[in-house]
N, C-alpha and C positions, 0 to 999 in steps of 0.2 A: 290469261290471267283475268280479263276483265270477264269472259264467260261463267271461271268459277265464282268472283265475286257477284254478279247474278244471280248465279244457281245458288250460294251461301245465304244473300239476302232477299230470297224469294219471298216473297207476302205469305204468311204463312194461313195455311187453310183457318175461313172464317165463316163462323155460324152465320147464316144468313136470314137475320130476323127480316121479318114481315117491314116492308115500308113503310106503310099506311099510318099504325102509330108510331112509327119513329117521326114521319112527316108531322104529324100530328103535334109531338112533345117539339118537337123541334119548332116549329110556329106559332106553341104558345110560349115557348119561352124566351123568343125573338119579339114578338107583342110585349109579354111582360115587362123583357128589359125595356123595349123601346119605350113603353110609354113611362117606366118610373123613367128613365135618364130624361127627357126632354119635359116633364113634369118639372125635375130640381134644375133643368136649365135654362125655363123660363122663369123658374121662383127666383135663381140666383140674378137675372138681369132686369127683372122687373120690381126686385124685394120686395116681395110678398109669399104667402104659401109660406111654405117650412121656413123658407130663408128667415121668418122676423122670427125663428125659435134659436137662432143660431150662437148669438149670443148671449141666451140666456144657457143653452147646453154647453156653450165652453166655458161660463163663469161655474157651472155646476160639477162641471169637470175638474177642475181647477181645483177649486174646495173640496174635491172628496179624496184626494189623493192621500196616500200612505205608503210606506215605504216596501213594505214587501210587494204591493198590485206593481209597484214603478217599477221593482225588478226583474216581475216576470211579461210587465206589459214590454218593458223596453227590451228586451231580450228576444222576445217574439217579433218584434218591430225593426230588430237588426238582420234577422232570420229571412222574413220575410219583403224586406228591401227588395227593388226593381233587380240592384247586382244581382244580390243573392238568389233571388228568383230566378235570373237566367242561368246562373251558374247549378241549379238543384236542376231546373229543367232539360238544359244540356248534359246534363251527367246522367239525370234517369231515361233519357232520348236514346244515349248512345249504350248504356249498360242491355235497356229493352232491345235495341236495333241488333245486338250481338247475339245475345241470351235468346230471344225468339226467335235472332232472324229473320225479323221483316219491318221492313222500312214505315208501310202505310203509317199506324199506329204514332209512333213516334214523331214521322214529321207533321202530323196534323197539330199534335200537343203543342209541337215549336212553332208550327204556323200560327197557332191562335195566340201564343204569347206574342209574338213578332206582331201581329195585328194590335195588342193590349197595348205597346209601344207605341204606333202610330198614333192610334187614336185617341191616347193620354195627352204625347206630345200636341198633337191637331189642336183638340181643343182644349189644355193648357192657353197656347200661344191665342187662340181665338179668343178664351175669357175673356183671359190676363186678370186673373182675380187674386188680392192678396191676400197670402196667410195671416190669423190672426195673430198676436204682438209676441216677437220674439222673448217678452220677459219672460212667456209661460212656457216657453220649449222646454223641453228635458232632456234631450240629448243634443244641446250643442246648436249651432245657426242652421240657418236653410232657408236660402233666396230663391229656391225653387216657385212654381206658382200655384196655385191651391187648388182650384177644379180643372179637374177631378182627382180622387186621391190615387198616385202611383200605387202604393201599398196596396192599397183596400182591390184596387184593378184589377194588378198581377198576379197576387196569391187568389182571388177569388176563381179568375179564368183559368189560372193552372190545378185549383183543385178541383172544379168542377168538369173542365176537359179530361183531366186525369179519372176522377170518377164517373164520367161515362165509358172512355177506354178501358179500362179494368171491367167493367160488368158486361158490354154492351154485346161481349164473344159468347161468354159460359156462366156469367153471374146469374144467381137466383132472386126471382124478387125482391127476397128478404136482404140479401146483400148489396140488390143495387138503393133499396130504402135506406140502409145502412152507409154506403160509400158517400151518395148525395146529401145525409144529415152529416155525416162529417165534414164534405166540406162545406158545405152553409155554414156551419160553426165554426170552423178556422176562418173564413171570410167573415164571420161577425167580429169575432176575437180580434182582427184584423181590424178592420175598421174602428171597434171601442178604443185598441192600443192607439190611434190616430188621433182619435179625438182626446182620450185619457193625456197623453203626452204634450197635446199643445199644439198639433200642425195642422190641421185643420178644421173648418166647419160640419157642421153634419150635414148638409147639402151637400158636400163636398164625396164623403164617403156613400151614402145612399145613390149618388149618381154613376157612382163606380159600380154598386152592386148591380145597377141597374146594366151598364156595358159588361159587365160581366154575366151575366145572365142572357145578353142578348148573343153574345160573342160565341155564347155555350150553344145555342140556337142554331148560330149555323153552323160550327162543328158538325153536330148532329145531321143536321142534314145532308150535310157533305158526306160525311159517312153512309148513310144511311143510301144516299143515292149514288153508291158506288158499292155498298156490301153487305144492302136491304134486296130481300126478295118480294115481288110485286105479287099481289094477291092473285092475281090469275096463272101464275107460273105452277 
């Protein structure tokens, strides 16, 4: 039994792109995230840099609200929850691991959210910075702590994981330029609804884009140095 389930979930043949730039993309956007994340969290502990824009963007937030952005920001923003995120991730894990038949793929996508978890939590508890004033939430309390934003995190690493996994076998160009502006877009979306709603700062969310981008980094290269081919082969 255990030899068919092997043979069932064999790693299923993979185009084996060139290394070099996967190493390549994979490094700068391991830099990129690094240096915006510890940019917003030196601003956040030293208050200065963005941090002194922070509440002048949540007072702007605040006032610009109307009722149909709050239906579809909050809505988004329920969608996109750390749960919810594990629960879309685990189900398209386990539908891909069946449907393709191979494992690699999927548990990478779960490792890197299972990472987005650590390192929320880490340095959450490390800030300890608080959310701005519960009058302005719109859906309801949250003593959670504020940098980094869980939302903005989770959805960002799972869309950007996700859209390297879909292109990185048989995607074209044009589809992986295509896969990557979507998800930047829902991780922007993602972040606006965070800040649009009242939970946190913009440093807050911008430091998330930032581990999210870096998180996508090494994915990449993880991949890449297990099902990239080396230019001299």
């Amino acid at each position: 039994m255990i030899s068919a389930l092997s043979t069932r979930f064999r790693a299923a043949p993979a185009l084996r792109l060139p290394q070099r730039p996967l190493f390549f993309w994979a490094g700068a956007l391991l830099l990129l995230g690094d240096a915006i994340f510890w940019l917003m969290f030196a601003s956040v502990l030293s208050g200065t840099g963005l941090a002194t824009s922070d509440v002048a963007v949540h007072s702007f937030m605040v006032g610009s609200r109307n009722p149909v952005a709050t239906a579809l920001l909050a809505a988004l923003s329920t969608v996109t929850s750390p749960l919810w995120m594990t629960v879309i991730g685990v189900l398209i894990a386990l539908i891909w691991a069946v449907w393709k038949r191979e494992l690699w793929r999927p548990a990478l996508l779960i490792g890197s959210m299972v990472v987005a978890v650590i390192l929320s939590t880490l340095i959450k508890h490390y800030v300890a910075r608080s959310r701005p004033s519960s009058a302005d939430f719109l859906m309801g309390p949250d003593d959670a702590l504020s940098f980094p934003s869980g939302h903005t995190l989770g959805a960002g690493i799972f869309a950007l994981v996700l859209a390297y996994l879909l292109v990185s076998r048989s995607g074209t160009r044009a589809k992986a330029v295509l896969a990557f502006a979507g998800a930047l877009i829902l991780t922007l979306l993602v972040a606006y609804s965070r800040l649009y709603l009242g939970y946190h700062w913009l440093t807050d969310v911008v430091a998330s884009m930032g581990i999210a981008l870096g998180v996508t980094g090494i994915a990449v290269f993880v991949d890449a140095a297990r099902y990239g081919r080396s230019a001299d082969r």
